[in-house]
RODO-2510 file (C-alpha; in nm, 4 decimals, decimal comma):
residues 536
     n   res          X          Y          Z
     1     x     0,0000     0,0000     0,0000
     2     x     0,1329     0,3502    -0,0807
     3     x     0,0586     0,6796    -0,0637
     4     x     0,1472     1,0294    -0,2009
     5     x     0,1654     1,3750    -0,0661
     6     x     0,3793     1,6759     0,0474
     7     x     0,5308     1,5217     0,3861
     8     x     0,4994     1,7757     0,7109
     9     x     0,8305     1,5963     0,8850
    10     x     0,7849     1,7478     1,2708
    11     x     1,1793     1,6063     1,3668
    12     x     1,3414     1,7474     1,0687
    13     x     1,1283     2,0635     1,0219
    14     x     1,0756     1,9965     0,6486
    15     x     0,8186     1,9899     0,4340
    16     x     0,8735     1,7672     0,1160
    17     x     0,7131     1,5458    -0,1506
    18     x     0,6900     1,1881    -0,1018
    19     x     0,5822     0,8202    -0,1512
    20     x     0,5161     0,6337     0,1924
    21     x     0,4913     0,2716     0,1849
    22     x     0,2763     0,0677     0,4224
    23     x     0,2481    -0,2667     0,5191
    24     x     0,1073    -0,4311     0,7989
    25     x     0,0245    -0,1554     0,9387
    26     x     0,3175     0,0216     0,9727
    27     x     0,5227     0,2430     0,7799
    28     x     0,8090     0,0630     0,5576
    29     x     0,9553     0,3599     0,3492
    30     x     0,9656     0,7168     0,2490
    31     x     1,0560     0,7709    -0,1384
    32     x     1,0983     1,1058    -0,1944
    33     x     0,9677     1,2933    -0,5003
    34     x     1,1134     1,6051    -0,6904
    35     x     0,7267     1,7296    -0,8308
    36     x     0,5605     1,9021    -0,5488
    37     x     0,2047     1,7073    -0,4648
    38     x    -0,1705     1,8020    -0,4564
    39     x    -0,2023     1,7058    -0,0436
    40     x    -0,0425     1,7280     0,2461
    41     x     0,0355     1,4273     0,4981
    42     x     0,0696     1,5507     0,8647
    43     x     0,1100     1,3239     1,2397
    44     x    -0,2940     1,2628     1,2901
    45     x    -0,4054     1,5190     1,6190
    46     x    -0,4038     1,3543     2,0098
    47     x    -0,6113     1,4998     2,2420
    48     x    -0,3783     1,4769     2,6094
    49     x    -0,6345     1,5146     2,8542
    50     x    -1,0454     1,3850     2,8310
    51     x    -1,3293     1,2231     3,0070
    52     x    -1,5192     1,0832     2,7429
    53     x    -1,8291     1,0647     2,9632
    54     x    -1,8842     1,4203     2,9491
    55     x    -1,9449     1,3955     2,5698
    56     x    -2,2868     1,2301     2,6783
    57     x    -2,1788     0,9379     2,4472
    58     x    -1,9642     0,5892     2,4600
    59     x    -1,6173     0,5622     2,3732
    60     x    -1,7034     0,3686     2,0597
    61     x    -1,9618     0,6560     1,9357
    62     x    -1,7042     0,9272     2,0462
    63     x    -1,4393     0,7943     1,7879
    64     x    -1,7041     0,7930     1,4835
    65     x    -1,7145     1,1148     1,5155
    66     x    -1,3507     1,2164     1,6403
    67     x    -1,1601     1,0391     1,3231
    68     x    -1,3487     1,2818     1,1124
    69     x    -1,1615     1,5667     1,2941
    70     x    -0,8457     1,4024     1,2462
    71     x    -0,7861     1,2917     1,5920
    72     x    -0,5956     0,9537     1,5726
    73     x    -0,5949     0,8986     1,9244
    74     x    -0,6361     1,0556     2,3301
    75     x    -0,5441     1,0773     2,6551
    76     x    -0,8710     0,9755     2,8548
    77     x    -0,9158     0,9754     3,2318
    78     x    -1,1855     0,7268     3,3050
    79     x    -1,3059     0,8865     3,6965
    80     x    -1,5891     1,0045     3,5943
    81     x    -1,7456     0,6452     3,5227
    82     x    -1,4685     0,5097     3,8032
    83     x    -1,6717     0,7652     4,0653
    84     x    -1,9769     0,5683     3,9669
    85     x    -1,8902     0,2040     3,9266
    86     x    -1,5120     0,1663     4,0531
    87     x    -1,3044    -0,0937     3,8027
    88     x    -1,5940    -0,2251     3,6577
    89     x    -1,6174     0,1314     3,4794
    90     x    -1,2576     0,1822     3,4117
    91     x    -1,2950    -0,2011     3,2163
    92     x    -1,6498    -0,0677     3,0612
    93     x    -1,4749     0,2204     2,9136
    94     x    -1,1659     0,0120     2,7600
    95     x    -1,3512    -0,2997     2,6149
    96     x    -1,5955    -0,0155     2,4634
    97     x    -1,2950     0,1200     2,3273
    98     x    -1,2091    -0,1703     2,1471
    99     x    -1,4929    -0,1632     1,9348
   100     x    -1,3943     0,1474     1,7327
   101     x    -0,9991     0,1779     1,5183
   102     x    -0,9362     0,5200     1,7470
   103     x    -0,6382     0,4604     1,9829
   104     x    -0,7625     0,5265     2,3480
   105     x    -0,5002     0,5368     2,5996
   106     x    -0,6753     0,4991     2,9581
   107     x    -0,6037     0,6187     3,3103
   108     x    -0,5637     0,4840     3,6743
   109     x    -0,8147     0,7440     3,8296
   110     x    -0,6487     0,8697     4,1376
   111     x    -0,9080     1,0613     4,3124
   112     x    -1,2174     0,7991     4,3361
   113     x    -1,3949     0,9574     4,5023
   114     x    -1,2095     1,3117     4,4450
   115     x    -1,2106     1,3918     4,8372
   116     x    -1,3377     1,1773     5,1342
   117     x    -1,5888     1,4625     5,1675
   118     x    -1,8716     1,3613     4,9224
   119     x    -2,0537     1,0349     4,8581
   120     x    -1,9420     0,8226     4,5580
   121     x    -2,0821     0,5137     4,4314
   122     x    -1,7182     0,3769     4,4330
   123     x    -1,3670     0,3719     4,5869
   124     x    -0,9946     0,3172     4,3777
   125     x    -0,8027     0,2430     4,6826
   126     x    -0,3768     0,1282     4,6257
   127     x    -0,4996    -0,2621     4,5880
   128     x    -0,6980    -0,1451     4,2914
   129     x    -0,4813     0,1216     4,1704
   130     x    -0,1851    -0,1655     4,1572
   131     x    -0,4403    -0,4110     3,9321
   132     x    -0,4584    -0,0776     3,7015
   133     x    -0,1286    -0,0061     3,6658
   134     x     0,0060    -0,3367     3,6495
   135     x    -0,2217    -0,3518     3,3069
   136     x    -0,0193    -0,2263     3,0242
   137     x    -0,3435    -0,1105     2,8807
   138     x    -0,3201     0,1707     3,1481
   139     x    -0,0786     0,4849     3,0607
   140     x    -0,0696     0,6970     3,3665
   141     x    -0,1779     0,7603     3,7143
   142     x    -0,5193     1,0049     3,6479
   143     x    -0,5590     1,3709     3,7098
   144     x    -0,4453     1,4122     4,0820
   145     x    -0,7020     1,6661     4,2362
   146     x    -0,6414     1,6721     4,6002
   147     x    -0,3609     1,9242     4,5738
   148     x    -0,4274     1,9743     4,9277
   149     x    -0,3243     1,6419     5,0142
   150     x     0,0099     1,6175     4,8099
   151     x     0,0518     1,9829     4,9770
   152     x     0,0381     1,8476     5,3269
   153     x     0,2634     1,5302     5,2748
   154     x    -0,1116     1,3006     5,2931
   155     x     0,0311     0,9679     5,3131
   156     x    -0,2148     0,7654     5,1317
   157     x    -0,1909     1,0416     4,8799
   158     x     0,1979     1,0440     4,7976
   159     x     0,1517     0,6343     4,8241
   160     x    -0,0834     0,6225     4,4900
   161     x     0,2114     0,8545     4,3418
   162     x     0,4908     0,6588     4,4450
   163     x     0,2956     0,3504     4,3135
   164     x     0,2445     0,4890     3,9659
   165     x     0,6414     0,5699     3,9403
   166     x     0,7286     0,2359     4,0481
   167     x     0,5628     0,1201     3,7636
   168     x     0,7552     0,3786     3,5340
   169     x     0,3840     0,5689     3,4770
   170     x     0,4018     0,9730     3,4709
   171     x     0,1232     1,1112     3,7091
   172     x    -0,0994     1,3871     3,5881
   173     x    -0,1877     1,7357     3,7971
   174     x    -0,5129     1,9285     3,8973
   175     x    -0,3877     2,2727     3,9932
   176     x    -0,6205     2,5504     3,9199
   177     x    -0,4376     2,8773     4,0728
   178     x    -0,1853     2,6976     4,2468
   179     x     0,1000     2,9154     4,2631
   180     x     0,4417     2,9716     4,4397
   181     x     0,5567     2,7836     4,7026
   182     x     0,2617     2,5199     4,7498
   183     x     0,3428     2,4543     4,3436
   184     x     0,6777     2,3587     4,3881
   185     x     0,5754     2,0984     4,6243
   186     x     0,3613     2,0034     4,3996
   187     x     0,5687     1,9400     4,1447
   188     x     0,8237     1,8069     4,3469
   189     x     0,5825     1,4876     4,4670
   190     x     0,6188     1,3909     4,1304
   191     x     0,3170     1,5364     3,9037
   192     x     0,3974     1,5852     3,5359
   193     x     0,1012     1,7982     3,4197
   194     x    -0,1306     2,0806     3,4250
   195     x    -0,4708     2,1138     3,2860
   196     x    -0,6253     2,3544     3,5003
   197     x    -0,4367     2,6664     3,4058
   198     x    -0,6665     2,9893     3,3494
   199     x    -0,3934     3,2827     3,3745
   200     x    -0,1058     3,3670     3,1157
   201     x     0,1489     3,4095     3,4391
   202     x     0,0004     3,1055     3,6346
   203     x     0,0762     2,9096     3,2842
   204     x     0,4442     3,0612     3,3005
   205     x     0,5394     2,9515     3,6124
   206     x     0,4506     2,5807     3,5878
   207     x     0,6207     2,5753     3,2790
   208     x     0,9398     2,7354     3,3822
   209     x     0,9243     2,5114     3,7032
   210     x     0,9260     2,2043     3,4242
   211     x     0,5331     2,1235     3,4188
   212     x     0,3869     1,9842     3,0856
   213     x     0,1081     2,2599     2,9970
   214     x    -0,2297     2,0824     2,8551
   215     x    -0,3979     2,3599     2,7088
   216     x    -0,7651     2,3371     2,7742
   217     x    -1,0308     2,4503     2,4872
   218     x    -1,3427     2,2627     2,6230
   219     x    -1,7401     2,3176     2,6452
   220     x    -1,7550     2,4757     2,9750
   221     x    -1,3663     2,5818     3,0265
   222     x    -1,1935     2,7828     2,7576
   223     x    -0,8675     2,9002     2,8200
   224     x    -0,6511     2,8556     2,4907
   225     x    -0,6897     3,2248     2,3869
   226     x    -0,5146     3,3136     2,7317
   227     x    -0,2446     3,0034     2,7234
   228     x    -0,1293     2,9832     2,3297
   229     x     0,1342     3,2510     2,3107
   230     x     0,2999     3,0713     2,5771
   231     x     0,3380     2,7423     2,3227
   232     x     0,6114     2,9669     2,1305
   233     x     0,8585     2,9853     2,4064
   234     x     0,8083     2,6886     2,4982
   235     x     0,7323     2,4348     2,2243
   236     x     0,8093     2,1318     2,4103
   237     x     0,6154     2,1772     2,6686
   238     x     0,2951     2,2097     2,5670
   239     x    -0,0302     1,9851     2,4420
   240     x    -0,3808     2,0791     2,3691
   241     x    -0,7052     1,9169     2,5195
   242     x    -1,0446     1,9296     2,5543
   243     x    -1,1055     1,7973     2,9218
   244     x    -1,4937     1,7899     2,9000
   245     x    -1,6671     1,8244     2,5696
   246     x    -2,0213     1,7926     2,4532
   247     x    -2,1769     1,6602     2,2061
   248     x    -2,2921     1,9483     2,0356
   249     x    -1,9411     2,1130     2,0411
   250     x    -1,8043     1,7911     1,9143
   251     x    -1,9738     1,7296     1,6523
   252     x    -1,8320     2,1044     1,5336
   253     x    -1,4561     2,0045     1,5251
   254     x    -1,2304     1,8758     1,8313
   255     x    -0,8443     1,9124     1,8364
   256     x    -0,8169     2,0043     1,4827
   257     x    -1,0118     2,3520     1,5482
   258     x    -0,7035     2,3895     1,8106
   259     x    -0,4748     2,3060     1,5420
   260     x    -0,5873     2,5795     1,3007
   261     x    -0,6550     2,8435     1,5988
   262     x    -0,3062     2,7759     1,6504
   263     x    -0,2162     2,8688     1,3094
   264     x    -0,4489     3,1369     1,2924
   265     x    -0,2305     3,3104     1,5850
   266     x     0,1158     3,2982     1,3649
   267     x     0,2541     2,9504     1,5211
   268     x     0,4373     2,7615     1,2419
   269     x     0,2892     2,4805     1,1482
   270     x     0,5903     2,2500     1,3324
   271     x     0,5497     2,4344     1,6487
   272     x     0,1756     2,3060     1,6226
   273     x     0,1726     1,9965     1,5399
   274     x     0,4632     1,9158     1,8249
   275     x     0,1533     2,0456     2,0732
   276     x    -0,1249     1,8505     1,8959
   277     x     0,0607     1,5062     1,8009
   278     x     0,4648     1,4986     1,9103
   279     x     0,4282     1,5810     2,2928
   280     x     0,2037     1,3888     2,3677
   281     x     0,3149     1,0458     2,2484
   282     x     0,6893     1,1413     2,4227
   283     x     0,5167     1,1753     2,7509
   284     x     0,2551     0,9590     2,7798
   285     x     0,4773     0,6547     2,5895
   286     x     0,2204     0,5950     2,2932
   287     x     0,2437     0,3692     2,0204
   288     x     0,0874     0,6541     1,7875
   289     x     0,2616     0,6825     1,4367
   290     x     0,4739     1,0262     1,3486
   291     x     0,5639     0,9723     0,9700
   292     x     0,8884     0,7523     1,0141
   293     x     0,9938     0,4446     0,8907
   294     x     0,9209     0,1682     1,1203
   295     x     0,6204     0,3901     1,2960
   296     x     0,2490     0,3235     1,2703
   297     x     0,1149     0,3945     0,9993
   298     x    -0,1233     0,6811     1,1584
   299     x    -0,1191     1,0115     1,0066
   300     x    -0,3905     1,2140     0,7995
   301     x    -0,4204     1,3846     0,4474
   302     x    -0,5051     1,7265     0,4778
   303     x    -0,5762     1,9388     0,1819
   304     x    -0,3289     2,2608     0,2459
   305     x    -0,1938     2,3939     0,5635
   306     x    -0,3982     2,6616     0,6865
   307     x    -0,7475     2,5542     0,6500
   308     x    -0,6166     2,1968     0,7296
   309     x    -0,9608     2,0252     0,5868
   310     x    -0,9290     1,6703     0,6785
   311     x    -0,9693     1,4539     0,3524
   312     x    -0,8630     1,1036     0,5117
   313     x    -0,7953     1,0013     0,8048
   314     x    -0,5434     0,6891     0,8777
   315     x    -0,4693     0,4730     1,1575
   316     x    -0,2221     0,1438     1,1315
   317     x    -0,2520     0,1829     0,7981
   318     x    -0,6444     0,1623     0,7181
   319     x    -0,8560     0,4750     0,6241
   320     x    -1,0914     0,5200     0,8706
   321     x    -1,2296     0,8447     0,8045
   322     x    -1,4847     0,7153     0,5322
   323     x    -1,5123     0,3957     0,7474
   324     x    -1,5978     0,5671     1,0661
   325     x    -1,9461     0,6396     0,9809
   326     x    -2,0231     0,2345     0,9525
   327     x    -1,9055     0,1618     1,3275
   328     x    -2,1375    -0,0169     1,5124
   329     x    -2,0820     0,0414     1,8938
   330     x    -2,2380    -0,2655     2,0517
   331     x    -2,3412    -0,1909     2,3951
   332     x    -2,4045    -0,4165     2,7507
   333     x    -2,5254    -0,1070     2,9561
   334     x    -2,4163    -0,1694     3,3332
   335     x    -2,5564    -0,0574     3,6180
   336     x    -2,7501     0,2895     3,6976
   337     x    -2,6653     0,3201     4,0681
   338     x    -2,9851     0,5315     4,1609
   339     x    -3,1027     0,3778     4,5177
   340     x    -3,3333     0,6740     4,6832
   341     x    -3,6569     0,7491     4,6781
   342     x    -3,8623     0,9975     4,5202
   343     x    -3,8182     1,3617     4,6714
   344     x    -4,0997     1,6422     4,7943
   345     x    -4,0594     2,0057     4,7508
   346     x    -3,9896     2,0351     5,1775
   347     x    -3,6740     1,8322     5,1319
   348     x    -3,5341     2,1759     4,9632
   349     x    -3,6410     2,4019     5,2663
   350     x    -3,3845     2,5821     5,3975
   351     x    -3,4140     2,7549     5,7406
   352     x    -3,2604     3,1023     5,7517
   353     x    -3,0224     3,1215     6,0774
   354     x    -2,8582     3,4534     5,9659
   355     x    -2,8461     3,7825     5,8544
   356     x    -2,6424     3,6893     5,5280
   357     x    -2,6193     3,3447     5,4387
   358     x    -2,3289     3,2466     5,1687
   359     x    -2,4030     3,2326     4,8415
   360     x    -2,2248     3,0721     4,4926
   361     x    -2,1776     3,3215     4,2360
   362     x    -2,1454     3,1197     3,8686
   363     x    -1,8571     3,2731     3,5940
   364     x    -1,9995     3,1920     3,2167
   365     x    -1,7262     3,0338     3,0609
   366     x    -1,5622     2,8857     3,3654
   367     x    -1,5492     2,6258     3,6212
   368     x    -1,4154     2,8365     3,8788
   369     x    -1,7131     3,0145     4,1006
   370     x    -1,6939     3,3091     4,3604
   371     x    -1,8446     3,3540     4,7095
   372     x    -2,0628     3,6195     4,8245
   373     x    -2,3075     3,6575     5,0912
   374     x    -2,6550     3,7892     5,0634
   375     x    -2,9822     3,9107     5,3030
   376     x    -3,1867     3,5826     5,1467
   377     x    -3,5876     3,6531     5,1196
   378     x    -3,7900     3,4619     5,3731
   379     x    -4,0963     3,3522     5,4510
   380     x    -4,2257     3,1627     5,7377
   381     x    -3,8207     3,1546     5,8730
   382     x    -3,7284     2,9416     5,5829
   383     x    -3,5339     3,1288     5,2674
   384     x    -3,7221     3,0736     4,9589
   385     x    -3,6033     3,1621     4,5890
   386     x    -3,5880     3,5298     4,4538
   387     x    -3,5820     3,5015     4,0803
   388     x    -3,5531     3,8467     4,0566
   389     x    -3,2262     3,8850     4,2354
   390     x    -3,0961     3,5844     4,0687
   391     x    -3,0950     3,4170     4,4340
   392     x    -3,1985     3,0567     4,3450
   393     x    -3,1635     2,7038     4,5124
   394     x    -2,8591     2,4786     4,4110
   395     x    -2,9288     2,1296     4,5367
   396     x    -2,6952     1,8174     4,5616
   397     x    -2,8805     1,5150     4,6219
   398     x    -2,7212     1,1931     4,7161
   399     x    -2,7788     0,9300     4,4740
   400     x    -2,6282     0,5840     4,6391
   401     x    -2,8511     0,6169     4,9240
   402     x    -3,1028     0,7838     5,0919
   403     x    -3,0091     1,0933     5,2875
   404     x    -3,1550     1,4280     5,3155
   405     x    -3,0275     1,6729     5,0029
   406     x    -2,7906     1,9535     5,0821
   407     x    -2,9207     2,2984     4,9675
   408     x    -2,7489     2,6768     4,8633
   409     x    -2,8119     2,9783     4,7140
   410     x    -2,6468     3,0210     4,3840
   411     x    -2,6350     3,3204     4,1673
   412     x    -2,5665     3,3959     3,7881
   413     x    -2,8151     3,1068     3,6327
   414     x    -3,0818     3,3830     3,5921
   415     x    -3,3954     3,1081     3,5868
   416     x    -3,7137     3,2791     3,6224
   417     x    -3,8862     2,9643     3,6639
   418     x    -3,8523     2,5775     3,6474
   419     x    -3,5686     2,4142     3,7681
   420     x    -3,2814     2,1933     3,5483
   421     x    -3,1577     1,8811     3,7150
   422     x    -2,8574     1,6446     3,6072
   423     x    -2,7000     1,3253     3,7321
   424     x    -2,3595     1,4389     3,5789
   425     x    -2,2135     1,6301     3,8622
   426     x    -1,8631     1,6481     3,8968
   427     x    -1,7168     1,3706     4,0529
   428     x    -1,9073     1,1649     4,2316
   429     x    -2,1816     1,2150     3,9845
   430     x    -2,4607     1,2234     4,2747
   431     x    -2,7763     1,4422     4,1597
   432     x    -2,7432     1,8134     4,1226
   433     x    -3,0392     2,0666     4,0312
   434     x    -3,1190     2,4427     4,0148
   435     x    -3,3977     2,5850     4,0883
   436     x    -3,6467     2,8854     4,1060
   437     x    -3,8717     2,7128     4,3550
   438     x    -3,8743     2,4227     4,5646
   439     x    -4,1481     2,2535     4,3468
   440     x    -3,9586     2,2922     4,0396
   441     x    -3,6184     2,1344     4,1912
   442     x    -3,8715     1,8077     4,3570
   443     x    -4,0087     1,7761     4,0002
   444     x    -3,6648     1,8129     3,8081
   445     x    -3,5046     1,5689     4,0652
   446     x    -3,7929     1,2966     4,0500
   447     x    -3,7355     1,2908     3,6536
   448     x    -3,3790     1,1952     3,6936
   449     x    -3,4270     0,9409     3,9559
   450     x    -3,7363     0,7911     3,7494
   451     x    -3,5566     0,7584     3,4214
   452     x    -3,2028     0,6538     3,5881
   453     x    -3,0323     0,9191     3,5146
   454     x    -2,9875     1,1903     3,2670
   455     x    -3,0059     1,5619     3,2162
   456     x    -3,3533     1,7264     3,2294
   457     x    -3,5977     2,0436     3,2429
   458     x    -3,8711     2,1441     3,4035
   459     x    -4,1245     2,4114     3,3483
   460     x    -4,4933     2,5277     3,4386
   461     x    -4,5498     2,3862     3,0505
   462     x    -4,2787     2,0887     3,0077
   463     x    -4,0265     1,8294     3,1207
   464     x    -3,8000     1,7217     2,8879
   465     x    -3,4926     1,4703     2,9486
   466     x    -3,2124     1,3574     2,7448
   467     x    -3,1663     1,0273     2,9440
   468     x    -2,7954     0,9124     3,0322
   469     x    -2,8593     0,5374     3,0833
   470     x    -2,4740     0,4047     3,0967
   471     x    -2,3899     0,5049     3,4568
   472     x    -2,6243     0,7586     3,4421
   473     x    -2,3756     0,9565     3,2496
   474     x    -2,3543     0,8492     2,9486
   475     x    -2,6251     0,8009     2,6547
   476     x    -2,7496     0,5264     2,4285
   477     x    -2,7945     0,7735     2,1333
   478     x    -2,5734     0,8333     1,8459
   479     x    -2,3675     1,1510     1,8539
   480     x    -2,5763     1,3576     1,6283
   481     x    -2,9241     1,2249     1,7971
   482     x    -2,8188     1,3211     2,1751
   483     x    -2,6453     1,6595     2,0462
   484     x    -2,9620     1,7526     1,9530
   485     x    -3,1546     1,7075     2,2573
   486     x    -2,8436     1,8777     2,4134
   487     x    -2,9033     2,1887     2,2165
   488     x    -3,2632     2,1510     2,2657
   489     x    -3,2444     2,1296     2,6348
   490     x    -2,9805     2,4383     2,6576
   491     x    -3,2278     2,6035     2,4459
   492     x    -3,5584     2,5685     2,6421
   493     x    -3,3008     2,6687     2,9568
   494     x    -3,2297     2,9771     2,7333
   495     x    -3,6202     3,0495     2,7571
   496     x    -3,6441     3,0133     3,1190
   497     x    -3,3852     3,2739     3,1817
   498     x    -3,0329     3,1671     3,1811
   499     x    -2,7938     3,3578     2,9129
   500     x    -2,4772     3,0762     3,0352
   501     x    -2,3375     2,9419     2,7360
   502     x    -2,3462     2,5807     2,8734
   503     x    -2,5558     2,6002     3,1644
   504     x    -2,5827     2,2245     3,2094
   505     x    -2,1901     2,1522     3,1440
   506     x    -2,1254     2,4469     3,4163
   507     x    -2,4185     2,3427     3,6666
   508     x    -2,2142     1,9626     3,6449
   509     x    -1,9036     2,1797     3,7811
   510     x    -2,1128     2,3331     4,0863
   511     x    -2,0157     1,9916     4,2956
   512     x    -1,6513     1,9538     4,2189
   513     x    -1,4918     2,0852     4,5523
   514     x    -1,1469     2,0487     4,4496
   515     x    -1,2196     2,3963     4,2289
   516     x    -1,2201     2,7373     4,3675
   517     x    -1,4014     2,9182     4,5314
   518     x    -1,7357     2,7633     4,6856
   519     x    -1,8692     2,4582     4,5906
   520     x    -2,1933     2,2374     4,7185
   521     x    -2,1330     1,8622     4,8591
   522     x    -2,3896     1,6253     4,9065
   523     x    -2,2875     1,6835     5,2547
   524     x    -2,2598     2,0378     5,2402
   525     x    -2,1718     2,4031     5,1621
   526     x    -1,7483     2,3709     5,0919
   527     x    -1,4878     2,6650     5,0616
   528     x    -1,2801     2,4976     4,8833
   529     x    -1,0088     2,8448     4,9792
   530     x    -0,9748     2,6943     5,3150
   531     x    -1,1027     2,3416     5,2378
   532     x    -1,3847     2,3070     5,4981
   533     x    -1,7867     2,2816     5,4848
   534     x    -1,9439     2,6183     5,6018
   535     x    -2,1258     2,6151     5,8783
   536     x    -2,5595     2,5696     5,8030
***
């Protein structure tokens, strides 16, 4: 099998015409050509850092849809699946995998659950870490998010890292803001990586302290505008990623729309490609082809280089870009994990014991939420909603067993009525709902628990659910068929009020209290600042 094109050679920093030769699925030889050819023939894209359950879809449906973006292969870090189901989710997620011609390269989640203070349906202690890492099917030790805990010299914390370097596994970081002195001992426990970066300087002091940059362009988090000039000083350093992605913004374009932003901002095209293909395979070890004899035949024809339109797509020598649209992702859905009962509009009372009571303020675009407090409205001593203040009622409710739901104020959703619920909540994946009245948030709630899980709507008029059957995260539905009840959902939220971007991708975020600034538990208010539950 051979191929022509005008070859983009990323260790040389060439561009020339050639003949590659194929055969059994890797490359055998490079003929060059003196007549300049129609195509191009670049390293196929890598994305370094994912959870494919936040696309709403399976592994196997995610790569029908990712080889026609170019992406050959990614970094994925099963824990949000793990949270839910423990190994029998991390070995969901690879046999999945198998199913589809896109390389996956899978984690040893590190934080399941994230912190010992929320409820998870699962734990990954060091016995089941070691049965992870001892599988060569398993690239690294997963995103560790209790900074915190490395920080403070938390034994069983520095034990999963030491395990993951005895096995010769690089270990990678959660460190949103982390700066200075608490960074360096981070980085000094041993963690390789950075995917949390929002500030140009932040981003310049991990690197200079030797940190691998993942720069993060993802449905709720966008922070590659802010982070790319940094990729020309240091070239070697950085990798792009999408972290959490949904269907809707998938279906758009995935690392290649990185690629050509990239481009766009006066990178050269080898510069680029190191960040989107090259880096990635030297740090994480992958068997992913870069254009050289002996290598896997895994690369993609592109028509010039600065639109980079994808014609064909390669991996191990087959062209699966044409091909991808006739996968068929057979599926043996596991368990749902819902074991509660249905919930009344009183379990969302909240009694007001103060003056001000703390409230979470929600950034559009971000992950990362601020703290205020506020004189709540009340009736009867209990606070109650105040649409028209934006004061509304965040809920977490506990999802692996009966117990009574914790309850905030949030601000910045702007609901004027009805209430959005969603058993993707960030990481322990319990139930989380907004609200602009205690009925609303009972009714949203019920809907999730009733269909097993899934993202949903309420209103005086409607309910509407995209249901997430697998784990109650992900969906049954084909890419296309889910991204459109996606967009219809974020639509009909649009027409209750909220003017977020992603309001369910950044309502999933409101439980993850390993990111600044105030978070809700299903145990509790959390400032995550100085990493205790606020007093009720």
């Amino acid at each position: 099998m051979e191929i022509k094109g005008n070859i983009v050679d990323i260790h040389q920093n060439r561009i020339y015409p050639s003949t590659l030769k194929f055969f059994n699925g890797k490359l055998s030889e490079i003929q060059k050509l003196t007549r300049k050819q129609n195509h191009y023939l670049i390293p196929g894209f890598i994305d370094s850092h994912i959870h494919i359950e936040s696309t709403l879809i399976t592994p196997c449906e995610f790569a029908r849809i990712a080889l026609q973006h170019g992406t050959v292969a990614v970094v994925s870090d099963p824990h949000e699946i793990a949270n839910v189901l423990g190994l029998d989710g991390v070995y969901f997620m690879i046999s999945n995998a198998k199913q589809s011609p896109l390389k996956f390269y899978f984690s040893a989640p590190s934080c399941v659950p994230a912190t010992p203070l929320e409820t998870s349906g699962a734990s990954l202690g060091i016995t089941e870490l070691e049965i992870l890492l001892k599988d060569n099917r398993i690239k690294y030790l997963g995103e560790m998010m209790n900074y915190p805990g490395i920080i403070n010299k938390d034994e069983s914390v520095l034990a999963k890292i030491n395990l993951a370097q005895s096995f010769g596994k690089p270990v990678d970081g959660h460190a949103p803001g982390l700066r200075g002195s608490s960074l360096q001992k981070y980085i000094a426990a041993g963690i390789s990586t950075d995917h949390e970066t929002g500030e140009y300087m932040e981003g310049l002091e991990k690197l200079k302290l030797g940190m691998n940059l993942l720069i993060r362009e993802g449905s709720a988090s966008r922070n590659f505008s802010t982070l790319i000039p940094l990729v020309r000083d240091y070239p070697e350093q950085c990798m792009f990623c999408c972290d959490d992605l949904h269907p809707d913004d998938l279906l758009k374009g995935h690392i290649n729309l990185l690629v050509k932003r990239a481009l766009e901002q006066g990178l050269n095209i080898f510069t680029v490609l190191r960040a989107a293909s090259l880096n990635p395979i030297k740090h994480y070890g992958l068997d992913v082809g870069l254009l050289r004899p002996g290598d896997e035949a895994d690369f993609l024809v592109v028509d010039n280089l600065h639109d980079l339109n994808i014609l064909q797509t390669w991996i191990q020598g087959r062209e699966v870009r044409t091909q991808s649209q006739d996968i068929t992702c057979h599926l043996e859905i596991p368990e749902q994990k819902f074991n509660i009962r249905l919930k009344s509009p009183a379990d969302f009372q909240m009694i007001n014991r103060n003056l001000e009571t703390p409230a979470i303020v929600v950034q559009d675009g971000s992950i990362i939420t601020r703290k205020t407090a506020v004189r709540a409205r009340t009736e009867n001593s209990l606070i109650v909603t105040d649409p028209e203040r934006d004061l509304l009622k965040l809920s977490v409710v506990n999802r692996y067993r009966d117990a009574a739901p914790a309850v905030a104020l949030v601000q910045g959703f702007g609901l004027t009525e009805g209430a959005l619920a969603s058993s993707v909540a960030h990481d322990s994946h319990n139930i989380i709902a907004v609200g602009a009245d205690d009925l609303s948030l009972a009714r949203a709630v019920n809907l999730v628990i009733q269909n097993q899980g899934g993202l949903c709507l309420v209103s005086a008029k409607e309910e509407m659910i995209l249901p997430l059957p697998v784990a109650g995260l992900m969906s049954t539905l084909s890419c296309e068929e889910a991204a459109s009840k996606y967009r219809e959902l974020e639509m009909k939220a649009r027409n209750l009020g909220t003017k977020l971007t992603a309001s369910f991708m950044t309502l999933s975020f409101l439980a993850l209290i390993v990111i600044p600034e105030l978070k809700l538990s299903d145990r509790g208010l959390f400032d995550v600042d100085k990493f205790k539950f606020i007093d009720p």
